[in-house]
Residue frames as a rotation matrix with the C-alpha (Angstrom) as fourth column:
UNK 1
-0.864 0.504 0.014 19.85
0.272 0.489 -0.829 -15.46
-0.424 -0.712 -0.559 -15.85
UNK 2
-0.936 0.351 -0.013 16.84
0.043 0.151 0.988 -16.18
0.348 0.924 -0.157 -17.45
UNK 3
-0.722 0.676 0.149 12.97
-0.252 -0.057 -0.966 -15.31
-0.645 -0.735 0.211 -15.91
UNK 4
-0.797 0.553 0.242 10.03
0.372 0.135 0.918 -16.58
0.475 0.822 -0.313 -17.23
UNK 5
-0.086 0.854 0.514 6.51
-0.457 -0.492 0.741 -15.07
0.885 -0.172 0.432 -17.20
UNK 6
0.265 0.082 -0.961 5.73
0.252 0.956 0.151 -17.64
0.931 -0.282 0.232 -14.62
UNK 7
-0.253 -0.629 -0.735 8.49
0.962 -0.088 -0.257 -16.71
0.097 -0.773 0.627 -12.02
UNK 8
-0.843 -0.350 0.409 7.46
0.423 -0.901 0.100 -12.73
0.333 0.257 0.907 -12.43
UNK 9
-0.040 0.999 -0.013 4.01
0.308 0.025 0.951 -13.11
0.951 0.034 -0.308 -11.83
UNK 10
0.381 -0.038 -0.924 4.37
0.891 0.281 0.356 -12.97
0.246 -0.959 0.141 -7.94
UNK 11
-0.472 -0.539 -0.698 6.15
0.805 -0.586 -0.093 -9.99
-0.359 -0.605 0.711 -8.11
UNK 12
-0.718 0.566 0.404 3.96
-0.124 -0.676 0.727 -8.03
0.684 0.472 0.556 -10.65
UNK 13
-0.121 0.979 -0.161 1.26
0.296 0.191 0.936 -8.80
0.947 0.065 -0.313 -8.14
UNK 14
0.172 -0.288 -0.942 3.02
0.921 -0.292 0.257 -7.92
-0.349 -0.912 0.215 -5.00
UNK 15
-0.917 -0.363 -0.166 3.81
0.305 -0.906 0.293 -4.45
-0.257 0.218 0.942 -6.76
UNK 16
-0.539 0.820 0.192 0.00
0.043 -0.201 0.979 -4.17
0.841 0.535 0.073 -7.83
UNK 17
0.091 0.475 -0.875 -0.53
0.672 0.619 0.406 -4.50
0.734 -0.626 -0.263 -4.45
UNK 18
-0.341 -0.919 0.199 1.52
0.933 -0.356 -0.047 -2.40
0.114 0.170 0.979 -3.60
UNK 19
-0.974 -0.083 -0.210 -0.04
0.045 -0.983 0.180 0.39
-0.221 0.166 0.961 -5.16
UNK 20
-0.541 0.799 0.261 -2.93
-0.081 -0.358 0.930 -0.14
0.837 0.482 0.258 -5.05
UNK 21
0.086 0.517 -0.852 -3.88
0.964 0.174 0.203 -0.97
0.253 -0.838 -0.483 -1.16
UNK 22
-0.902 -0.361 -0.237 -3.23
0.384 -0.922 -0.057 2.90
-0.197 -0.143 0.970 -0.17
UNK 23
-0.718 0.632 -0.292 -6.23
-0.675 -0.528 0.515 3.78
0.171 0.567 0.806 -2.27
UNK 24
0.026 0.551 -0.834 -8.09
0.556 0.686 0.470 0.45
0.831 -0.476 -0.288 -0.71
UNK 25
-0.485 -0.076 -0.871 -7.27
0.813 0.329 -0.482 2.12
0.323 -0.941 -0.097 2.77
UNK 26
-0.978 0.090 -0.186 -7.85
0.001 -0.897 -0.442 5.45
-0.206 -0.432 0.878 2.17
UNK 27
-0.400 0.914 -0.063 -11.65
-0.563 -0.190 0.804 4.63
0.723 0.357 0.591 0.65
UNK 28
-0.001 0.239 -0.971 -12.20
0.736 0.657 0.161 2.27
0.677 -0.715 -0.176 3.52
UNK 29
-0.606 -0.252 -0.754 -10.84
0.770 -0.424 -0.477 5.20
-0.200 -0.870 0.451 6.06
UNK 30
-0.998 0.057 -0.018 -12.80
-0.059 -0.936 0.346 7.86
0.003 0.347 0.938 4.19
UNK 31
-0.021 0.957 -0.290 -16.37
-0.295 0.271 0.916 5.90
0.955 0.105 0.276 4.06
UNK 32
-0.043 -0.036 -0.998 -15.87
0.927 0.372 -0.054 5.14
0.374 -0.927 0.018 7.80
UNK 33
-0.733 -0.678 -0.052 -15.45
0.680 -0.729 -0.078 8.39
0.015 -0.093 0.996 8.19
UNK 34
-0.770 0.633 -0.079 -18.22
-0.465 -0.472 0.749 9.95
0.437 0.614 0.657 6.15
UNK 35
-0.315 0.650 -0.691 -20.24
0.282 0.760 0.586 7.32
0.906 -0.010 -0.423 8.09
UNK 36
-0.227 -0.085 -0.970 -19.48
0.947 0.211 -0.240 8.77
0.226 -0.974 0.032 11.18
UNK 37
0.615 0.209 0.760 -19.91
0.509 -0.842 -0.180 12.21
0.602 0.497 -0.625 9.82
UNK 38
0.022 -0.903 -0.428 -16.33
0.676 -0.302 0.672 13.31
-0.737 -0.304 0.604 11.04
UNK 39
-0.555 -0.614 -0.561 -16.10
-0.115 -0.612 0.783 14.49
-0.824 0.499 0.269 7.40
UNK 40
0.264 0.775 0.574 -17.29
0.259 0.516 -0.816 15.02
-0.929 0.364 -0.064 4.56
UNK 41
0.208 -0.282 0.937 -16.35
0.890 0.452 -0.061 14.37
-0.406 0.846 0.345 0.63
UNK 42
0.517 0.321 0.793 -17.06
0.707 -0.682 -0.185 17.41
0.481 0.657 -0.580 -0.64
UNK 43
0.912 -0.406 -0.061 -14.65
-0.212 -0.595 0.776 19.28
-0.351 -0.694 -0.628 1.85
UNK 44
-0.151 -0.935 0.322 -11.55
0.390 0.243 0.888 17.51
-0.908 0.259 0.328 0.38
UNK 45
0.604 -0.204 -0.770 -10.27
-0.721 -0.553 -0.419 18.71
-0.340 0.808 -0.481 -2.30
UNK 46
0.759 -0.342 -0.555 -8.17
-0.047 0.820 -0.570 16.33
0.650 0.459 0.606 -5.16
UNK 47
0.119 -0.897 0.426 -5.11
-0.321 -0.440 -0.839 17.66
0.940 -0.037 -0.340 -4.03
UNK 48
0.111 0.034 0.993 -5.94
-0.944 0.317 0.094 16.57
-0.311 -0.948 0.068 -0.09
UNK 49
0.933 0.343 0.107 -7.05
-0.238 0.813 -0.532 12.99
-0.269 0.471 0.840 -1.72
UNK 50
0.566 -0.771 -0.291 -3.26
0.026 0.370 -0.929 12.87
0.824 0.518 0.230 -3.68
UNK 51
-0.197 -0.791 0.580 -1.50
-0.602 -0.369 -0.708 14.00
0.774 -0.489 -0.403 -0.61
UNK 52
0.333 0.513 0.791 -3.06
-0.932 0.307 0.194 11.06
-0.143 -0.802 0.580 1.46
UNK 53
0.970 0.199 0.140 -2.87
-0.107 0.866 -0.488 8.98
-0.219 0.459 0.861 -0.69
UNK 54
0.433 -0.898 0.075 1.12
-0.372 -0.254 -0.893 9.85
0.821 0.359 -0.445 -1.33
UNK 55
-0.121 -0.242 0.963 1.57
-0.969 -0.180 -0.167 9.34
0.214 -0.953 -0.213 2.75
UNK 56
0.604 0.503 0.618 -0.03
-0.602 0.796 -0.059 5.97
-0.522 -0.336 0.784 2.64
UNK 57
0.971 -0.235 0.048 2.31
0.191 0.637 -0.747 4.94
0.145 0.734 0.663 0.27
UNK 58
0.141 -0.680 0.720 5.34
-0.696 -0.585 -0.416 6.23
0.704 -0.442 -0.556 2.13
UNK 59
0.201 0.045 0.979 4.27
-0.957 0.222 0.186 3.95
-0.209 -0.974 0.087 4.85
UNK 60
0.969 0.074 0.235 3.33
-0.043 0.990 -0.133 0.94
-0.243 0.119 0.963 3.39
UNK 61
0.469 -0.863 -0.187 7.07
0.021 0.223 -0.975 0.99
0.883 0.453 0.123 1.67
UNK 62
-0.203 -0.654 0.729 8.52
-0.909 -0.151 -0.389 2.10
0.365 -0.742 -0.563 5.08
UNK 63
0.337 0.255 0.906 6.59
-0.629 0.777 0.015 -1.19
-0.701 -0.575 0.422 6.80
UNK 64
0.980 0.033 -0.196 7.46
-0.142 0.806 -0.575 -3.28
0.139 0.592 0.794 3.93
UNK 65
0.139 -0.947 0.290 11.14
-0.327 -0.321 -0.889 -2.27
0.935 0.029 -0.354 4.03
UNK 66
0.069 -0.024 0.997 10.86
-0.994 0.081 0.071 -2.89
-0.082 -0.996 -0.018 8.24
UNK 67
0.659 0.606 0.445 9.27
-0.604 0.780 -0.167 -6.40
-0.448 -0.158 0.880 7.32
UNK 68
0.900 -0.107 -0.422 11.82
-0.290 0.575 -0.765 -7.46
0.325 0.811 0.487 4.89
UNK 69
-0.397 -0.878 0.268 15.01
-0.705 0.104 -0.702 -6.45
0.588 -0.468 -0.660 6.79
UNK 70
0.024 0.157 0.987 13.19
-0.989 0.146 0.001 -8.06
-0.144 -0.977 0.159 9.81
UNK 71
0.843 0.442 0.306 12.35
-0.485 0.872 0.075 -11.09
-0.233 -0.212 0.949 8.08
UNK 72
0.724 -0.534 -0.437 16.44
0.002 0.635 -0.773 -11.31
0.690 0.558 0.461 6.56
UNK 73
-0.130 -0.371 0.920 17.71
-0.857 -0.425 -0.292 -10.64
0.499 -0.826 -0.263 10.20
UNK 74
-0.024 0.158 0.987 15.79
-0.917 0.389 -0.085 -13.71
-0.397 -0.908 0.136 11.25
UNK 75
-0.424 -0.458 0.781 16.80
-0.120 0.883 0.453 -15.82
-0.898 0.098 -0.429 8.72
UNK 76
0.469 0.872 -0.141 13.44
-0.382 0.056 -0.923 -15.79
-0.797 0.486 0.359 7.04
UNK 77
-0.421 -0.812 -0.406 14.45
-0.689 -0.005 0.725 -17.94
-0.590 0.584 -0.557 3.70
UNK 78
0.573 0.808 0.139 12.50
-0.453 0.453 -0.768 -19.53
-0.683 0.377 0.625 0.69
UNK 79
0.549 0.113 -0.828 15.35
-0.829 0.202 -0.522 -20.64
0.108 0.973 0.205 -1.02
């Protein structure tokens, strides 16, 4: 079975997605933050920053994983 760029594209971009919304949520959750002056930057350390950012990405896979069973439970089908 034979893939072409073409057919791959969709999934390289759903994996870029992937990994990269985590780090979309956590600067979105951190500048909301910092707005509110809950917190501030300079209190975190990298290490806090990786370990968020490790958790978000835990979830999203758990919810994706939820979403996919959920969607081959209900049939869900594109081919």
């Amino acid at each position: 079975m034979t893939t072409s760029k073409a057919d791959r594209l969709p999934t390289i971009a759903l994996g870029l997605l992937f990994l990269f919304l985590p780090a979309l949520f956590i600067g979105l959750a951190l500048a909301f933050l910092q707005f509110s002056e809950a917190v501030l930057l300079a209190e975190l350390s990298t290490l806090e920053l990786i370990e968020l950012y490790v958790i978000e990405l835990i979830v999203f896979g758990g919810a994706i994983v939820v979403l996919y069973r959920l969607a081959v439970k209900l049939g869900v089908n594109d081919r």
